[in-house]
SENU-23916 format. One record per atom (N, C-alpha, C): atom name; x, y, z; residue number from 0. Coordinates in steps of 0.2 Angstrom, whole numbers, plus 5000, padded with zeros to 4 digits. Layout:
<sites>
- at_X_Y_Z_i
- CA_X_Y_Z_NUM
...
</sites>
This chain:
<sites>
- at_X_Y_Z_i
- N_5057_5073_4815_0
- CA_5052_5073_4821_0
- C_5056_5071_4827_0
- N_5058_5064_4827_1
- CA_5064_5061_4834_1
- C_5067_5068_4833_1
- N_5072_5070_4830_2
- CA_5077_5075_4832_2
- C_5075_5082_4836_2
- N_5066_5084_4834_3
- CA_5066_5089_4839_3
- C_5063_5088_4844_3
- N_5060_5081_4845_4
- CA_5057_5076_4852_4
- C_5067_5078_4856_4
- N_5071_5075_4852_5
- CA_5076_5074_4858_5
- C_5080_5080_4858_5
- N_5080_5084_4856_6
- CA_5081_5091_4855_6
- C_5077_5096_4862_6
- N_5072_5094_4862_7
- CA_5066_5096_4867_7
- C_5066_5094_4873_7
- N_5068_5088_4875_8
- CA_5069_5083_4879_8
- C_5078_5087_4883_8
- N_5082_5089_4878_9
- CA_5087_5091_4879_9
- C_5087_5097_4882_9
- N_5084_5103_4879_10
- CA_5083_5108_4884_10
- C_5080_5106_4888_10
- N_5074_5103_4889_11
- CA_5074_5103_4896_11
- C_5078_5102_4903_11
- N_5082_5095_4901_12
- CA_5086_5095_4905_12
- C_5092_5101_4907_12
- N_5093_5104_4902_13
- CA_5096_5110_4902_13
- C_5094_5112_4907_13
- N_5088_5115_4906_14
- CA_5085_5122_4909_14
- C_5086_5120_4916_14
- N_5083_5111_4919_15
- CA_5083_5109_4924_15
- C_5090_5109_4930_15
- N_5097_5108_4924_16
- CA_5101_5109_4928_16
- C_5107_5116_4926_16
- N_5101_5120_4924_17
- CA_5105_5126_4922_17
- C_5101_5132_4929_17
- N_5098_5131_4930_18
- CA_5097_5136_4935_18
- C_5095_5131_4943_18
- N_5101_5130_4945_19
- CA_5102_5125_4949_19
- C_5099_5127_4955_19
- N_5099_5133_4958_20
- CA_5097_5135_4963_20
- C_5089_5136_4964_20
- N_5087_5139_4959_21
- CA_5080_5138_4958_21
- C_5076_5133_4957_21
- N_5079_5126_4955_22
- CA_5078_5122_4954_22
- C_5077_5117_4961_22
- N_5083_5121_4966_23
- CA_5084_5119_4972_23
- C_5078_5118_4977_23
- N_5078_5125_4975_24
- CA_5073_5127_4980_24
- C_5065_5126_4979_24
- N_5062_5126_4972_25
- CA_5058_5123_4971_25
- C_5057_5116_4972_25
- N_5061_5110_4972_26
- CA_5060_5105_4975_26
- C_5060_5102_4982_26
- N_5063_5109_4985_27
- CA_5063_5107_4992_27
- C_5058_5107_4994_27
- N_5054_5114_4992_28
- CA_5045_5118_4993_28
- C_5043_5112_4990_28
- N_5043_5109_4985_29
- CA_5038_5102_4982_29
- C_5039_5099_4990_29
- N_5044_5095_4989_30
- CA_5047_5091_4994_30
- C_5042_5093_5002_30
- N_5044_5098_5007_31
- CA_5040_5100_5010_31
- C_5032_5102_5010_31
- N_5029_5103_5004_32
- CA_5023_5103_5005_32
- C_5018_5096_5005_32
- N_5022_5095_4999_33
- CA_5017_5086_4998_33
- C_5021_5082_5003_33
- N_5026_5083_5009_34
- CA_5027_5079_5016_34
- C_5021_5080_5019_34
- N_5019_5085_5020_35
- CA_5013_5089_5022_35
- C_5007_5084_5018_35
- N_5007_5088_5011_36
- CA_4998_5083_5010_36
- C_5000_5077_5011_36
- N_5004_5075_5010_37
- CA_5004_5064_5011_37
- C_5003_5065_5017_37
- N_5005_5066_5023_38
- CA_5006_5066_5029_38
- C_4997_5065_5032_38
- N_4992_5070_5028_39
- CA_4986_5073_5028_39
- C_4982_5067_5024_39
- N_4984_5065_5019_40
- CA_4985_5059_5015_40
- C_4981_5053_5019_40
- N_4987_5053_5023_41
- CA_4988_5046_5027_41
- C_4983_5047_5032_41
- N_4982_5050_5035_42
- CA_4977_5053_5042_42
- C_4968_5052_5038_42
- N_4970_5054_5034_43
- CA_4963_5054_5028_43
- C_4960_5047_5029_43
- N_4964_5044_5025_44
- CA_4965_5038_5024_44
- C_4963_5033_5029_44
- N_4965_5035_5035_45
- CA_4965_5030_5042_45
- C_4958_5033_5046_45
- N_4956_5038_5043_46
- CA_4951_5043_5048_46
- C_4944_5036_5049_46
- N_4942_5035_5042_47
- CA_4936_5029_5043_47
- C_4939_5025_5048_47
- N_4944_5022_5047_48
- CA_4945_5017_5052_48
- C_4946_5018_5060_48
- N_4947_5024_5062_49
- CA_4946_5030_5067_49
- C_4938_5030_5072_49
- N_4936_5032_5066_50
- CA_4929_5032_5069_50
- C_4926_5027_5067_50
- N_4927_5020_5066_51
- CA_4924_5014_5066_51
- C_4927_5010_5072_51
- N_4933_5013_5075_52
- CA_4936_5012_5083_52
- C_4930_5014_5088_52
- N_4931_5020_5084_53
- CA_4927_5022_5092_53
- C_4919_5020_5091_53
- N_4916_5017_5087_54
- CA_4908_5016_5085_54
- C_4911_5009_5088_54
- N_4915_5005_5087_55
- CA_4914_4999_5090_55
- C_4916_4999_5098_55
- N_4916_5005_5101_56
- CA_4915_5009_5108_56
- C_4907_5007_5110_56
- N_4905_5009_5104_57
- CA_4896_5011_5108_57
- C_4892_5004_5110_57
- N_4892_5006_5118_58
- CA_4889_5000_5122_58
- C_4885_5004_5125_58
- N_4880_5001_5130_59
- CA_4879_5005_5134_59
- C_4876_4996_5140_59
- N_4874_4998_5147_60
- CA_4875_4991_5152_60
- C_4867_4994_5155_60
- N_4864_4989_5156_61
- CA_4857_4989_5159_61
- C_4856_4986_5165_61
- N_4858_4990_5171_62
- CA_4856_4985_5178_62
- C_4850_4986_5181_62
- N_4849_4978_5182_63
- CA_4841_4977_5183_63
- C_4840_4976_5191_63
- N_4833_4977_5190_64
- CA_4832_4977_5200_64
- C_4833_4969_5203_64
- N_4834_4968_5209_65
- CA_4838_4962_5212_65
- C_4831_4957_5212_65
- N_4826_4960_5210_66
- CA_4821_4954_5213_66
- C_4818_4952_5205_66
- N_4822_4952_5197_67
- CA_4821_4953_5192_67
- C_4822_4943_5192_67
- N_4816_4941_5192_68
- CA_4814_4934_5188_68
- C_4820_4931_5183_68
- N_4822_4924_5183_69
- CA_4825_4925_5176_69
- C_4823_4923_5168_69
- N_4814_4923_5171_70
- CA_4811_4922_5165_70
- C_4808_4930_5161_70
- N_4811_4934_5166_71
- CA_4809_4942_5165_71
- C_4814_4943_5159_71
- N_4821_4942_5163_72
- CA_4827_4945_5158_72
- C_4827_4940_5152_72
- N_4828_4935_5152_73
- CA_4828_4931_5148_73
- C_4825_4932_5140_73
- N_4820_4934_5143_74
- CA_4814_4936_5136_74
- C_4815_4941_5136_74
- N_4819_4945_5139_75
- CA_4821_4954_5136_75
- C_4827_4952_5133_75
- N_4833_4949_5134_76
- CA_4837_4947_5130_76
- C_4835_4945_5122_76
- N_4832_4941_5121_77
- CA_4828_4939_5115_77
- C_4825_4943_5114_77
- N_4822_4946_5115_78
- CA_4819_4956_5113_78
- C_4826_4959_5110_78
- N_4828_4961_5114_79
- CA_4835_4966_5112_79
- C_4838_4961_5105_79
- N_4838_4956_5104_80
- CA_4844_4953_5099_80
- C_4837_4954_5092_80
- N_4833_4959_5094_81
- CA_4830_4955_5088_81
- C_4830_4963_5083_81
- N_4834_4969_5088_82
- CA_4834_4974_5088_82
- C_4840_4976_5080_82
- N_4839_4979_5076_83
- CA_4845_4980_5071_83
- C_4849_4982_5072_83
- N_4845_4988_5076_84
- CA_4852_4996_5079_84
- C_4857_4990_5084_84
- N_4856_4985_5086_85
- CA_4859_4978_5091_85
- C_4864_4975_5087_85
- N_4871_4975_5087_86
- CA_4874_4967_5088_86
- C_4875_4963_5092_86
- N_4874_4963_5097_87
- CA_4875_4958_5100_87
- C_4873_4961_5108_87
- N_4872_4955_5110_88
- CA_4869_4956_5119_88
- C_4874_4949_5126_88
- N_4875_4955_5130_89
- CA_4879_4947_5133_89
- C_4875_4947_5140_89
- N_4873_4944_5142_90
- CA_4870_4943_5151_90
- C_4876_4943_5155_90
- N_4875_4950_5159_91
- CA_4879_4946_5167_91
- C_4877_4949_5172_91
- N_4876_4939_5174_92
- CA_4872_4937_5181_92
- C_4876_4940_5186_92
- N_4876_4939_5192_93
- CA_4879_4939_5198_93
- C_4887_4936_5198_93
- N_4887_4929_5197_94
- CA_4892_4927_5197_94
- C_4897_4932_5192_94
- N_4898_4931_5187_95
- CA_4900_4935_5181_95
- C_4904_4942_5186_95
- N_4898_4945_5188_96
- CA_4898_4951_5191_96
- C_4904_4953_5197_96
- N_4903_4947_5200_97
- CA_4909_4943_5206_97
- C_4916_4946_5203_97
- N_4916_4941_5197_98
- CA_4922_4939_5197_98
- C_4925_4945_5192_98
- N_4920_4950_5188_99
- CA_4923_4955_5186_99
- C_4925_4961_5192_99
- N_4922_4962_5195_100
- CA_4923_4965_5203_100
- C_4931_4962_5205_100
- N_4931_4957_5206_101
- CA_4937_4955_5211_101
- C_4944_4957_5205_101
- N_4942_4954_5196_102
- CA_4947_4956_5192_102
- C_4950_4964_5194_102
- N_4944_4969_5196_103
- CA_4945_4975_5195_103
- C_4949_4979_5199_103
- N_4947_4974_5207_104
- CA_4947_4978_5211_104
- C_4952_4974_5217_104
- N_4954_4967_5216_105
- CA_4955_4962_5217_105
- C_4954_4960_5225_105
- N_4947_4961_5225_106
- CA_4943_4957_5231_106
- C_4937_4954_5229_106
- N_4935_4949_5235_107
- CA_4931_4944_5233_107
- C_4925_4945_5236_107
- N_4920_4951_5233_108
- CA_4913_4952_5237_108
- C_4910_4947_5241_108
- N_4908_4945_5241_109
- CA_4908_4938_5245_109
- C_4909_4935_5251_109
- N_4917_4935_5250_110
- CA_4919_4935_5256_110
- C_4921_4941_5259_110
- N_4919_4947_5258_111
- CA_4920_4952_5261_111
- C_4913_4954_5265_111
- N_4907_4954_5260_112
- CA_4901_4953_5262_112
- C_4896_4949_5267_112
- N_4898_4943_5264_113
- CA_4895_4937_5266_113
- C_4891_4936_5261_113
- N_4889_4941_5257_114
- CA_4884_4939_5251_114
- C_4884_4944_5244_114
- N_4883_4942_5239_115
- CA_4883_4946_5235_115
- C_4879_4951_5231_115
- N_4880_4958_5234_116
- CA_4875_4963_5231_116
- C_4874_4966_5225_116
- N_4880_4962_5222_117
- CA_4878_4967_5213_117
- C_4874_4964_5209_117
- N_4871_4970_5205_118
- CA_4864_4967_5202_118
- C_4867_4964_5195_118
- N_4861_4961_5191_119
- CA_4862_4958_5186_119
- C_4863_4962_5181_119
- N_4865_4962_5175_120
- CA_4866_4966_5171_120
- C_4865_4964_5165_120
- N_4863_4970_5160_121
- CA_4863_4966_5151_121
- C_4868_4970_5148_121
- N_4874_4970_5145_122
- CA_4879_4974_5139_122
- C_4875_4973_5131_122
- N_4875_4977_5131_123
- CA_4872_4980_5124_123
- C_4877_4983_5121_123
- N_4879_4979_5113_124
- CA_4884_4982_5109_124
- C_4880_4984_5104_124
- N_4882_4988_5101_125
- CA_4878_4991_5094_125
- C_4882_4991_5087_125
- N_4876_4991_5083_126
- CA_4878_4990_5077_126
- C_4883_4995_5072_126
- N_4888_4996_5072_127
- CA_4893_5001_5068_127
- C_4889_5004_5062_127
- N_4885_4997_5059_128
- CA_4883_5000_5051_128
- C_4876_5004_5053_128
- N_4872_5003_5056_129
- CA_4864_5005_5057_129
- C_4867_5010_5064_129
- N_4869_5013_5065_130
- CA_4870_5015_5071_130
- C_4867_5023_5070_130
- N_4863_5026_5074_131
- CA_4860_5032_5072_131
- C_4860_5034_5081_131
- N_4860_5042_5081_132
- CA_4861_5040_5091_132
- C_4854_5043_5091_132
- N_4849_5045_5086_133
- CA_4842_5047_5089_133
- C_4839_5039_5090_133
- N_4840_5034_5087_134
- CA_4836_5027_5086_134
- C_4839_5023_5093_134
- N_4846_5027_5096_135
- CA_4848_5024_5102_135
- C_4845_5027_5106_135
- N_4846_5032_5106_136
- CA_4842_5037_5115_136
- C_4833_5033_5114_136
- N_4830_5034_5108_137
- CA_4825_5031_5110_137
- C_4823_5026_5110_137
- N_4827_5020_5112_138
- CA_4828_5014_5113_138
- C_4829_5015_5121_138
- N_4835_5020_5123_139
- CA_4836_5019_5131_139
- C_4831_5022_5134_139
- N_4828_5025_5131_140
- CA_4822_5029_5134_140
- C_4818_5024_5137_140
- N_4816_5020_5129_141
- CA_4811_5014_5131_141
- C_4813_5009_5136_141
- N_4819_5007_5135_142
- CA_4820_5004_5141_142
- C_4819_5003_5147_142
- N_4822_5011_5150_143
- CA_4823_5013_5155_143
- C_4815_5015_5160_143
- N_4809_5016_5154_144
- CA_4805_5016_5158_144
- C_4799_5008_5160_144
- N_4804_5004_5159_145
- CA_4803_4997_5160_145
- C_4803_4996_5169_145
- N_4799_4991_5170_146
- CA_4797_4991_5179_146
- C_4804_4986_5182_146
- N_4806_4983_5179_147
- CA_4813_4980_5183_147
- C_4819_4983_5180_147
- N_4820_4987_5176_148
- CA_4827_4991_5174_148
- C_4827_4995_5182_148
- N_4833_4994_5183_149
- CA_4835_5000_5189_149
- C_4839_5008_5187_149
- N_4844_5005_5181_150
- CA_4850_5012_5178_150
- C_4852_5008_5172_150
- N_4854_5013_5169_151
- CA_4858_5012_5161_151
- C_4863_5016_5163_151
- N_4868_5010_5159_152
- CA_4874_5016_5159_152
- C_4875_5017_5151_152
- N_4877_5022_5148_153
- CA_4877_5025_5141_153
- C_4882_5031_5142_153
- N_4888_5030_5136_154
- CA_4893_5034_5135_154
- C_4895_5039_5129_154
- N_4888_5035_5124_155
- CA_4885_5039_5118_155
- C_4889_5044_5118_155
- N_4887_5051_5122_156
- CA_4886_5058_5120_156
- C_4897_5061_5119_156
- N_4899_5056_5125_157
- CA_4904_5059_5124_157
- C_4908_5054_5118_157
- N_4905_5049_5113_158
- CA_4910_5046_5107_158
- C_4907_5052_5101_158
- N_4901_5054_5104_159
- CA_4898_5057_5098_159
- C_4902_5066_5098_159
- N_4904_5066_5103_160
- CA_4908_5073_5104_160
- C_4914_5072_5098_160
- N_4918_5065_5101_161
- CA_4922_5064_5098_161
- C_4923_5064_5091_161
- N_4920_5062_5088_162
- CA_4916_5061_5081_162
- C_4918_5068_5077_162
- N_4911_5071_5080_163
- CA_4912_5080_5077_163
- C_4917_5084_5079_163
- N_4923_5082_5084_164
- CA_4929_5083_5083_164
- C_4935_5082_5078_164
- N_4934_5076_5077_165
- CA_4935_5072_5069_165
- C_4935_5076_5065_165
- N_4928_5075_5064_166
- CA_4925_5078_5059_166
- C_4926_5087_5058_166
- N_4928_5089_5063_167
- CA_4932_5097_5062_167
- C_4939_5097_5059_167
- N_4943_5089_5063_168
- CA_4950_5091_5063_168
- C_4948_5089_5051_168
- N_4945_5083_5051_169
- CA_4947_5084_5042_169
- C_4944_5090_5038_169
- N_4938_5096_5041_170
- CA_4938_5103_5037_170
- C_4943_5105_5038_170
- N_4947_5103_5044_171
- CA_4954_5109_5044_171
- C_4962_5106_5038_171
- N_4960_5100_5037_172
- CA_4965_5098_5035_172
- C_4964_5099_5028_172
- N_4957_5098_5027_173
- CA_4954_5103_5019_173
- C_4957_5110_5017_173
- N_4955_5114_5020_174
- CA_4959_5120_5021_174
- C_4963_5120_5021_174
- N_4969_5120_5024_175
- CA_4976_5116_5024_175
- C_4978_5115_5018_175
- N_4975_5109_5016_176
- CA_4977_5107_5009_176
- C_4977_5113_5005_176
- N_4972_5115_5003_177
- CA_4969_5119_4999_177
- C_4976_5125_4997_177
- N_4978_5127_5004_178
- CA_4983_5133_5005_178
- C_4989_5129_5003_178
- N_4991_5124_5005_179
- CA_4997_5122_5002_179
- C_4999_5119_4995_179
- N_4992_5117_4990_180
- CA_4991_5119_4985_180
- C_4994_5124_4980_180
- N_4990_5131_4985_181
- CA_4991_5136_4981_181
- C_4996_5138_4981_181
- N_4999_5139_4988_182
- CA_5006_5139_4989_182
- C_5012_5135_4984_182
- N_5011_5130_4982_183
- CA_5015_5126_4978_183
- C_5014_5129_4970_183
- N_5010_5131_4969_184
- CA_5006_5134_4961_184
- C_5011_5140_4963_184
- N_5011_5144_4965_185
- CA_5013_5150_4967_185
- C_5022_5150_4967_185
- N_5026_5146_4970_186
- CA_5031_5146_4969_186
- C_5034_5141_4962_186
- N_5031_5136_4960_187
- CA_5031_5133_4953_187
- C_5032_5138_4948_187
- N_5026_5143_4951_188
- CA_5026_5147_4943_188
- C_5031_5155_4942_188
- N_5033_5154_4949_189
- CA_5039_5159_4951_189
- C_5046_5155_4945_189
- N_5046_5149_4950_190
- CA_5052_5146_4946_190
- C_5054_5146_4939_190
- N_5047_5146_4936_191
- CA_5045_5144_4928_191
- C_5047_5151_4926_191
- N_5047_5155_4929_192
- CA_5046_5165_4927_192
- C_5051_5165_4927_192
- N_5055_5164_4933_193
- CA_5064_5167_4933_193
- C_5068_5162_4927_193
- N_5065_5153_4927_194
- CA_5069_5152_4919_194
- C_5067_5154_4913_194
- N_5062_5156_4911_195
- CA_5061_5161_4906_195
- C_5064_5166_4904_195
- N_5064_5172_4909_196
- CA_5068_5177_4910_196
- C_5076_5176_4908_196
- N_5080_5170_4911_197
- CA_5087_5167_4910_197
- C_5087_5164_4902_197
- N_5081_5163_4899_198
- CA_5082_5160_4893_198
- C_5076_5164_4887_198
- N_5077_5169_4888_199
- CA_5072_5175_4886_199
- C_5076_5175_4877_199
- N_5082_5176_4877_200
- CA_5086_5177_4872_200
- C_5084_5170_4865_200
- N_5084_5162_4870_201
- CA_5083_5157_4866_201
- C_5075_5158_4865_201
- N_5071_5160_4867_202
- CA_5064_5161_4866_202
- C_5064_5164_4859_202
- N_5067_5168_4862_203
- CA_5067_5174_4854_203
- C_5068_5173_4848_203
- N_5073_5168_4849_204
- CA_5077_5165_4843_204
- C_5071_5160_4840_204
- N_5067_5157_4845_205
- CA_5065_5152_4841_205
- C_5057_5155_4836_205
- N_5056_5159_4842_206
- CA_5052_5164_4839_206
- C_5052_5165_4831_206
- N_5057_5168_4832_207
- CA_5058_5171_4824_207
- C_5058_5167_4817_207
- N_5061_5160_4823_208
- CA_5062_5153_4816_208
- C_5055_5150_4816_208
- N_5051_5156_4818_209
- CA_5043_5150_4817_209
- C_5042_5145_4822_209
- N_5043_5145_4829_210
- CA_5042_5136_4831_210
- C_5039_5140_4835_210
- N_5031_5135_4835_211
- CA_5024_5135_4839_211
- C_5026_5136_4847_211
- N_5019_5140_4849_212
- CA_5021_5139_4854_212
- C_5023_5135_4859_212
- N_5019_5128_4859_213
- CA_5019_5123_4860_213
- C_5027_5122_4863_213
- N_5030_5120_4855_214
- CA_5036_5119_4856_214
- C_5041_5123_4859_214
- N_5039_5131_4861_215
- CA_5043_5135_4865_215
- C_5043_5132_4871_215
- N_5037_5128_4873_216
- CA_5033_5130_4880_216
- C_5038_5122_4884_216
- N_5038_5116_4877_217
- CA_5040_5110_4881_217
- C_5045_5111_4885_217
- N_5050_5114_4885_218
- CA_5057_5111_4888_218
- C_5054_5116_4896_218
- N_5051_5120_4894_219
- CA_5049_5121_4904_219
- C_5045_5116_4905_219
- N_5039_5114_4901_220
- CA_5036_5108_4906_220
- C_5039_5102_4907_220
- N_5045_5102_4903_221
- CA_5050_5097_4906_221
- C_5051_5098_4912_221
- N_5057_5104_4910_222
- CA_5060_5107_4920_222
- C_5053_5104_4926_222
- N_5048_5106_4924_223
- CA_5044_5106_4928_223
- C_5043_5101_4932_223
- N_5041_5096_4926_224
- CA_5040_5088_4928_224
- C_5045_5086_4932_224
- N_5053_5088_4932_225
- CA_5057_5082_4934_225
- C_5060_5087_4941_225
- N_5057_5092_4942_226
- CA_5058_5097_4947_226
- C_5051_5092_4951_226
- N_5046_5090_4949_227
- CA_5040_5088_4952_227
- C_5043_5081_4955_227
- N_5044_5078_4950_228
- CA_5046_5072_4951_228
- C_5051_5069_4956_228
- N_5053_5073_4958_229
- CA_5061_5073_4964_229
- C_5056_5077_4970_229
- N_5054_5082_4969_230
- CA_5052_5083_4976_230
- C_5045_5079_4979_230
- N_5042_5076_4972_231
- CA_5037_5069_4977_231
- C_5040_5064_4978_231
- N_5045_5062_4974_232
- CA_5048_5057_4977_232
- C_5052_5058_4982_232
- N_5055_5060_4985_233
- CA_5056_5062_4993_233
- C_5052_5062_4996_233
- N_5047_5068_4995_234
- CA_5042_5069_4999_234
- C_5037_5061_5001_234
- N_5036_5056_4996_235
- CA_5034_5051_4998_235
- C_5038_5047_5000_235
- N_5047_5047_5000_236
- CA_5050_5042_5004_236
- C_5049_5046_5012_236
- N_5049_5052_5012_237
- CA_5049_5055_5019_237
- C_5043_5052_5023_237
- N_5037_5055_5020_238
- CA_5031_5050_5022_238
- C_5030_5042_5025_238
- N_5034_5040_5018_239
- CA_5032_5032_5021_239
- C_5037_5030_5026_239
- N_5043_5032_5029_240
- CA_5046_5027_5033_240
- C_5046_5033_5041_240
- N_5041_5039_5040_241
- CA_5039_5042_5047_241
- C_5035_5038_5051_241
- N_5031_5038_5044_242
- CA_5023_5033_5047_242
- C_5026_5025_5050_242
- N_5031_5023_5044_243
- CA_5032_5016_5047_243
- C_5036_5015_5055_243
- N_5039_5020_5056_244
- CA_5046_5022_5063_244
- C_5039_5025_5067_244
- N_5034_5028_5064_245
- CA_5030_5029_5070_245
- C_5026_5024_5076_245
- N_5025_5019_5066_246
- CA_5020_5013_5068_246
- C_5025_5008_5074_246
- N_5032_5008_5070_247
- CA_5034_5004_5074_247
- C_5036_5008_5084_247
- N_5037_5014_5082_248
- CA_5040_5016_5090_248
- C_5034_5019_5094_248
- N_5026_5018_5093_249
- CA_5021_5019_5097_249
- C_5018_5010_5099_249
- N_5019_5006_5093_250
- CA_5014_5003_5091_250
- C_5009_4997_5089_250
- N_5008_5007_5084_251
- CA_5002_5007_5082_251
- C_4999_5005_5075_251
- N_4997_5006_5070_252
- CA_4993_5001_5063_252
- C_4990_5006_5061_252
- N_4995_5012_5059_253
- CA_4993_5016_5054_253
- C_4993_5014_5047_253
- N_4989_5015_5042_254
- CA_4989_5010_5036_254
- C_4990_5014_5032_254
- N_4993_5014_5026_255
- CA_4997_5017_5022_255
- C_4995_5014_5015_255
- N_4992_5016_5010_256
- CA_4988_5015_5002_256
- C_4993_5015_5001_256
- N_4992_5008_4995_257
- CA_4998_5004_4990_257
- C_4999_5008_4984_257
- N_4994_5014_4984_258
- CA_4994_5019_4979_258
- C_4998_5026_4982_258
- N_5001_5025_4986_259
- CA_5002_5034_4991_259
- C_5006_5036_4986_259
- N_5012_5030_4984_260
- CA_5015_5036_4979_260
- C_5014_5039_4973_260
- N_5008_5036_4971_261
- CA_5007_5038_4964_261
- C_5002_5045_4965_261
- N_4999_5045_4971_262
- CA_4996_5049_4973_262
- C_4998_5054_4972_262
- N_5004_5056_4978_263
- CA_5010_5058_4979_263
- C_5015_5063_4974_263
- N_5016_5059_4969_264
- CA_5021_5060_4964_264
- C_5016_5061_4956_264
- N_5012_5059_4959_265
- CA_5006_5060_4951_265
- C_5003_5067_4952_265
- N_5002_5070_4958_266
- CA_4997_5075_4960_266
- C_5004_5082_4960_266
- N_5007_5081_4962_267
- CA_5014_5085_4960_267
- C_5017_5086_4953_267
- N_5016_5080_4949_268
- CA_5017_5084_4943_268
- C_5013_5087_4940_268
- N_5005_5085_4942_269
- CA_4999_5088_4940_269
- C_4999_5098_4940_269
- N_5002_5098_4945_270
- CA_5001_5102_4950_270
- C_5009_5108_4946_270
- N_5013_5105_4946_271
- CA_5018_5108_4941_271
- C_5016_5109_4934_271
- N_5015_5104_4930_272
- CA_5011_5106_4925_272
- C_5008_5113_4924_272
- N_5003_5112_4928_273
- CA_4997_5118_4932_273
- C_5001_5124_4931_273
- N_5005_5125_4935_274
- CA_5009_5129_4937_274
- C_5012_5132_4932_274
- N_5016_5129_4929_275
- CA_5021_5130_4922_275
- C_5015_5133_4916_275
- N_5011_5130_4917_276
- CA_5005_5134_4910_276
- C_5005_5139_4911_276
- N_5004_5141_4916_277
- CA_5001_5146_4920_277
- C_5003_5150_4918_277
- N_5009_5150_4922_278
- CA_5018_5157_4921_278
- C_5018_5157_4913_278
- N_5019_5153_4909_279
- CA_5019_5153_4902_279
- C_5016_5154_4898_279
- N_5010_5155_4901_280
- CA_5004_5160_4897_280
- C_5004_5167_4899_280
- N_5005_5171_4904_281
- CA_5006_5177_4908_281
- C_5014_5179_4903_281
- N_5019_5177_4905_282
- CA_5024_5179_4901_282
- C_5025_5179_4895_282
- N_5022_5175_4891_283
- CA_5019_5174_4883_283
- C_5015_5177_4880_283
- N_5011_5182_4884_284
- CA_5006_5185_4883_284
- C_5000_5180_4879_284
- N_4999_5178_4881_285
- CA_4994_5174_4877_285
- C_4988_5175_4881_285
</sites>
């Protein structure tokens, strides 16, 4: 039994470095494609944290008329915090208002005016986990038809564009996937077909002495595996230290699963495997 494990184990390695240039070029194709899905991987991966950037965008500002009590706002504040779609409320009076002016624009209303015209205002930040933009607009609605509200500013519509652009670019990268998939199944099983062909004569042989097919079949899902196994592993060294030269020469804090290479290197042999069945049932006639 050990003797036709390491016998088995032995063709394969044969097979793998007996048809060297097929072998070549098979691993690069591995290599180049899973650069590509890890690459798709990683963006995946980072996407929730994408659009929980830009939901902790979602504000909108409430400027109130000049002649607005400040037992009026007050208790509207305390209204708004008690709000779910709400995390948090900041008041800014006048002064506040001043000094954000002067930061932006670097003049001091005041002494430019002799008094200060800007209105008070309330920033409304919103909750990322409860956030629904029909339960926002009809919140602004309500607001806005309030007697000392003057204007709301709200930038809603263009995070929410953003969003279902997102959300386009990962069907596209679905897609994508899908075809570099089959792409990969497709050249695998090329691979698998022309070592067959070169090794048609030792098939024959074993044929005749009785060995299952199984046992024909191992030494190419060997080749396969270790033709897998080199072009994911490249493919996820190329990955992981793109992302890190990127993070480090924009950056930026693109995050990288402490699983990518298993991902990487486990879904490629899967995927060889796959491949190799395939070819070897077609040309086996089974």
């Amino acid at each position: 039994m050990i003797d036709q494990f390491a016998f088995l184990i032995s063709e394969g390695f044969k097979n793998f470095f007996r048809n060297k240039l097929a072998s070549f070029l098979c691993i690069i194709t591995i290599f180049i494609n899973f650069s590509i899905l890890g690459s798709l991987f990683v963006v995946g991966f980072n996407t929730n944290s994408l659009i929980d950037f830009f939901r902790s965008k979602y504000t909108f500002e409430i400027f109130l008329e000049n002649e607005t009590q400040p037992s009026t706002y007050e208790a509207f504040v305390e209204q708004l915090n008690t709000d779910k779609i709400i995390s948090n409320v900041k008041l800014i009076d006048k002064e506040e208002s001043a000094k954000i002016f002067e930061k932006e624009f670097g003049e001091d209303v005041v002494e430019m005016l002799g008094y200060n015209p800007l209105p008070i205002s309330i920033k409304v930040f919103l909750s990322e986990k409860d956030f629904e933009f029909e339960k926002v607009n009809s919140l602004i609605s309500t607001i806005e038809n309030m007697d000392f509200v003057d204007e709301i500013e709200y930038r809603g519509k263009y995070i929410d564009q953003m969003e279902d652009r997102i959300n386009l670019a990962i069907f596209i990268f679905l897609v994508f996937v899908v075809a570099i998939i089959f792409l990969s199944i497709q050249i695998i099983s090329n691979t698998v077909k022309l070592s067959m062909s070169n090794r048609k004569d030792f098939i024959n042989i074993l044929k005749y002495n009785g060995a299952s097919r199984f046992f024909i079949k191992t030494p190419f899902y060997i080749e396969s595996i270790l033709q897998s196994i080199f072009g994911g592993l490249l493919a996820f060294i190329f990955v992981k230290y793109c992302f890190v030269g990127f993070n480090s020469y924009f950056g930026l804090n693109v995050k990288l699963d402490e699983f990518l290479w298993i991902w990487i290197i486990g879904f490629s042999i899967f995927i060889g495997i796959y491949s190799a069945n395939q070819s070897m049932k077609r040309n086996l006639n089974e």
